[in-house]
C-alpha positions in Angstrom: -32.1 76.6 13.2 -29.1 77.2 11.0 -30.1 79.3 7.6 -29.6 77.8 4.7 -27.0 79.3 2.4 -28.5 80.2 -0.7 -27.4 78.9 -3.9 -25.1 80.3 -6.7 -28.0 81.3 -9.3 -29.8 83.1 -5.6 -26.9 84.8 -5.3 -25.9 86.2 -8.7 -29.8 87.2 -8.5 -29.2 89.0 -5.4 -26.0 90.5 -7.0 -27.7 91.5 -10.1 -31.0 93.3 -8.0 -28.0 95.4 -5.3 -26.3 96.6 -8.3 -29.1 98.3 -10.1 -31.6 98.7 -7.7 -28.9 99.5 -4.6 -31.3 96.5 -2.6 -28.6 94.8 -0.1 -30.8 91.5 0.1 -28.4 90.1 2.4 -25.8 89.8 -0.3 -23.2 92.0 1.6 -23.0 88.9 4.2 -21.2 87.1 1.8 -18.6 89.0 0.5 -15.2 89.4 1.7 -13.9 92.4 3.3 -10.5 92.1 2.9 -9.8 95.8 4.0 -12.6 96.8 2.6 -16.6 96.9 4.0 -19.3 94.6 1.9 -21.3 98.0 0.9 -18.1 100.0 -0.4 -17.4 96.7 -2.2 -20.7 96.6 -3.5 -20.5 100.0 -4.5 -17.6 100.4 -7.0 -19.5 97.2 -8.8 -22.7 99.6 -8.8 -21.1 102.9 -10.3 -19.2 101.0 -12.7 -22.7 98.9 -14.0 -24.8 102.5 -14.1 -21.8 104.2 -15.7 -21.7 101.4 -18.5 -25.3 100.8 -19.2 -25.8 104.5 -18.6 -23.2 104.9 -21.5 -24.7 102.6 -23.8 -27.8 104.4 -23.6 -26.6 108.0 -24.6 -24.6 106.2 -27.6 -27.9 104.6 -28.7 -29.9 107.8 -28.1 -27.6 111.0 -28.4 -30.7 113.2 -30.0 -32.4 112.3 -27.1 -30.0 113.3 -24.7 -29.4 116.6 -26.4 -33.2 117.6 -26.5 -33.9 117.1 -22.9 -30.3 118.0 -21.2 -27.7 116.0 -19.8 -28.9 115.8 -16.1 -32.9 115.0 -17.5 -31.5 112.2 -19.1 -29.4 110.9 -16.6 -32.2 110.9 -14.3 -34.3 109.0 -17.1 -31.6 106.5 -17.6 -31.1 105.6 -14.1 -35.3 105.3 -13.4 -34.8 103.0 -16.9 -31.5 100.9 -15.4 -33.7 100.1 -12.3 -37.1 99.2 -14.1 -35.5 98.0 -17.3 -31.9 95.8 -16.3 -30.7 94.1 -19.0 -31.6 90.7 -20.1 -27.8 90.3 -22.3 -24.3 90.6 -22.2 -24.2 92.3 -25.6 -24.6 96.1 -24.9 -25.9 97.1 -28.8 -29.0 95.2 -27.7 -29.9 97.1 -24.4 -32.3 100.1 -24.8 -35.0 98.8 -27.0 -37.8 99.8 -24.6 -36.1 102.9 -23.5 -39.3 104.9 -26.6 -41.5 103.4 -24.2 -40.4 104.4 -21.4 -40.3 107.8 -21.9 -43.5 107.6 -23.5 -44.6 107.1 -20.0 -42.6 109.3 -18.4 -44.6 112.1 -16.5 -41.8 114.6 -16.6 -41.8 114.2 -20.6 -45.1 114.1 -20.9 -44.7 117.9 -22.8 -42.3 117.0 -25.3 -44.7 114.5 -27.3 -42.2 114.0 -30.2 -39.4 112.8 -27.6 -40.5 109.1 -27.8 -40.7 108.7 -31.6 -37.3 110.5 -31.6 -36.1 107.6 -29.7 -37.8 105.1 -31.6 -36.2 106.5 -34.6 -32.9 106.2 -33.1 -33.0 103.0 -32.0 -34.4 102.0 -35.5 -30.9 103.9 -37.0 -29.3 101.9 -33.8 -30.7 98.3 -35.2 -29.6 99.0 -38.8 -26.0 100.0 -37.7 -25.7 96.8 -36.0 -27.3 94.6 -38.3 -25.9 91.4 -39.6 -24.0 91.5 -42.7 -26.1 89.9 -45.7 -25.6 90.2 -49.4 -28.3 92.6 -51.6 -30.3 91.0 -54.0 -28.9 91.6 -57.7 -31.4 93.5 -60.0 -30.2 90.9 -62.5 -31.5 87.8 -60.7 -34.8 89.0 -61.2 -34.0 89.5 -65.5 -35.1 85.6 -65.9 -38.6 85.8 -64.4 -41.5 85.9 -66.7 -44.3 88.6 -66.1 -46.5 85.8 -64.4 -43.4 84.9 -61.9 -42.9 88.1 -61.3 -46.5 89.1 -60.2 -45.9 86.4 -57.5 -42.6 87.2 -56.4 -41.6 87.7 -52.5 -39.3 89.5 -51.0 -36.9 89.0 -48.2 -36.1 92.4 -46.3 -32.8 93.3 -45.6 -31.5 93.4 -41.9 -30.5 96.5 -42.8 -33.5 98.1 -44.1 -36.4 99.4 -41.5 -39.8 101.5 -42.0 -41.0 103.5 -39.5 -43.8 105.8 -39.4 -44.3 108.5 -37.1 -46.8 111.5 -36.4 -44.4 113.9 -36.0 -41.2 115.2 -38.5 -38.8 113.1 -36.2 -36.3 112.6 -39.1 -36.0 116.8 -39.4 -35.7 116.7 -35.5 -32.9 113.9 -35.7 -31.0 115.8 -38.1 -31.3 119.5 -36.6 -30.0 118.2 -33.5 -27.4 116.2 -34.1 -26.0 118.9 -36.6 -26.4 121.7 -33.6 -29.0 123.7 -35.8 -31.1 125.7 -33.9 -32.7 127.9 -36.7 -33.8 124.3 -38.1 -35.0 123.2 -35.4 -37.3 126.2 -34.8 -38.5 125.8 -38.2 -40.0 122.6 -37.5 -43.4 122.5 -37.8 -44.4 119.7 -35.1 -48.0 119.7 -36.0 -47.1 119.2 -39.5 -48.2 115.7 -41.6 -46.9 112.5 -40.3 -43.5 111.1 -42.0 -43.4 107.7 -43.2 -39.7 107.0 -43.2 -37.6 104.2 -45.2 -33.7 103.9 -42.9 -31.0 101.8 -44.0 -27.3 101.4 -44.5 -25.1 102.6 -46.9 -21.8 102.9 -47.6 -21.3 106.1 -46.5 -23.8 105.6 -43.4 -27.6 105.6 -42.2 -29.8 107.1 -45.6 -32.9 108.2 -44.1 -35.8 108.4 -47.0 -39.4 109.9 -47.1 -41.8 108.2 -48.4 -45.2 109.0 -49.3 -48.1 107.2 -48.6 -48.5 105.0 -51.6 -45.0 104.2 -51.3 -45.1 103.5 -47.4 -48.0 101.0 -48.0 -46.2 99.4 -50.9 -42.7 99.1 -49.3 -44.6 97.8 -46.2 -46.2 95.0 -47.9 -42.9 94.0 -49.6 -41.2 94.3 -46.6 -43.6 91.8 -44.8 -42.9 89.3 -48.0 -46.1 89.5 -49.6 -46.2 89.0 -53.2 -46.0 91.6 -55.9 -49.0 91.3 -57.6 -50.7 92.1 -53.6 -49.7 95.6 -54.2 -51.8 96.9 -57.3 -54.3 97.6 -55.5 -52.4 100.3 -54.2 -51.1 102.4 -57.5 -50.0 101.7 -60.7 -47.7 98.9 -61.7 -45.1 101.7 -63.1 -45.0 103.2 -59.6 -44.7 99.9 -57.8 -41.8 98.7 -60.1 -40.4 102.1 -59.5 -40.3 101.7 -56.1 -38.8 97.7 -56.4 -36.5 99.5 -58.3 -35.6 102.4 -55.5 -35.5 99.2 -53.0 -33.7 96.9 -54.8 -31.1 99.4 -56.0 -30.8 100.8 -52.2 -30.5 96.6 -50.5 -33.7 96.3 -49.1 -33.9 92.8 -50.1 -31.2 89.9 -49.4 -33.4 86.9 -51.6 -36.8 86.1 -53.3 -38.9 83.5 -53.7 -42.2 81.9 -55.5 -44.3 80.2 -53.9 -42.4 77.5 -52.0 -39.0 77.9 -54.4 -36.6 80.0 -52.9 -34.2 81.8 -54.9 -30.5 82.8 -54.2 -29.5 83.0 -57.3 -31.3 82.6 -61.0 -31.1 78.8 -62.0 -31.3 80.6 -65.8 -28.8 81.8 -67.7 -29.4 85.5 -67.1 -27.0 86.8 -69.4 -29.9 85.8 -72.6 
């Protein structure tokens, strides 16, 4: 019985599995030699995928790369290509479960910081390739009355993330990438955890402590709760202190009551 060719989507599948995972499944029988064998073929398409995705991982996790060594993380990166192949063309989004992985990687099982490192990178990674969106203006909030503003929501910008963490990862991140070894020995890993505010600034990536009060008030703003849903947290001087630090850093694009969304103050805010 003659065997049935497979179709186009069966073959890019097949395509897809020999380049990462270096499985012929049978794929070699359709491609043209032309001087050259299937399987050498096959394998400049191979190098030139690993090399690429391979690259797009150390740009997305350079800290992580210096901390372990250049041939630990290749070796990382290629178990990751072959579990983890991507699921997009666009190259900014491949990596995201890369903290994971490590996390269970056996052979980095003794550097118990290494994953949130990542995780912090690739939260640095997200807000550097975050859509562009306008700040809310402090002054479009000038017309609300003390009622309205109780009941105000917020709408985080892209390019604003939290991220929390049991270890100083921020301290790590910067030692590191700056080549400071006497800083990085200074790090006390058992230390408090760090509850971390990163976004995007002019001049770059702002990374921000915050303590815990302000964590759990940025947190709830951040997931668009109202105001008013934070004083049972602190004092309303400290939360509009914080709204102030957050609004005066982007972290918000609009706001809203209730179902009315506002883009701009429908009042003159100018009286």
């Amino acid at each position: 019985m003659t065997q049935t060719a497979p179709t186009l989507l069966e073959l890019q599948r097949a395509f897809g599995q020999s380049l990462l995972r270096g499985a012929d499944n049978g794929v070699t029988a359709y491609v043209v030699a032309g001087g050259l064998a299937p399987q050498a073929r096959l394998n400049i398409y191979r190098n030139t995928a690993i090399s690429v995705l391979s690259t797009a991982l150390r740009l997305s996790y350079p800290a992580v790369q210096a901390l372990v060594g250049e041939e630990f993380f290749e070796g990382a990166a290629r178990l990751f290509l072959e579990a983890s192949p991507p699921q997009s063309a666009w190259l900014d989004e491949y990596g995201s479960t890369f903290p994971d992985f490590l996390e269970q990687l056996p052979r980095a099982a003794t550097l118990s910081y290494l994953p949130d490192t990542a995780r912090l990178e690739w939260t640095i990674n997200t807000v550097q390739h975050a859509p562009e969106a306008t700040p809310l203006a402090l002054a479009q909030l000038t017309c609300l009355t003390d009622a309205e503003m109780g009941r105000t929501c917020f709408e985080r910008h892209p390019a604003a993330q939290l991220m929390r963490s049991e270890y100083p990862v921020d301290a790590i991140w910067c030692a590191v990438l700056a080549h400071d070894d006497d800083a990085l020995e200074a790090i006390d890993i058992a230390g408090d955890p760090v509850c971390l505010l990163i976004r995007h600034t002019e001049s770059g990536i702002a990374i921000d402590r915050l303590h815990g009060c302000q964590w759990r008030i940025a947190a709830s703003l951040f997931a668009g709760r109202p105001l008013h849903a934070c004083l049972d947290e602190t004092t309303p001087a400290e939360i509009h202190s914080l709204l102030a630090t957050l609004l005066a850093g982007g972290c918000f694009t609009r706001f809203s009551i209730a179902a009315q969304t506002f883009d701009q103050c429908t009042r003159d805010v100018s009286s």
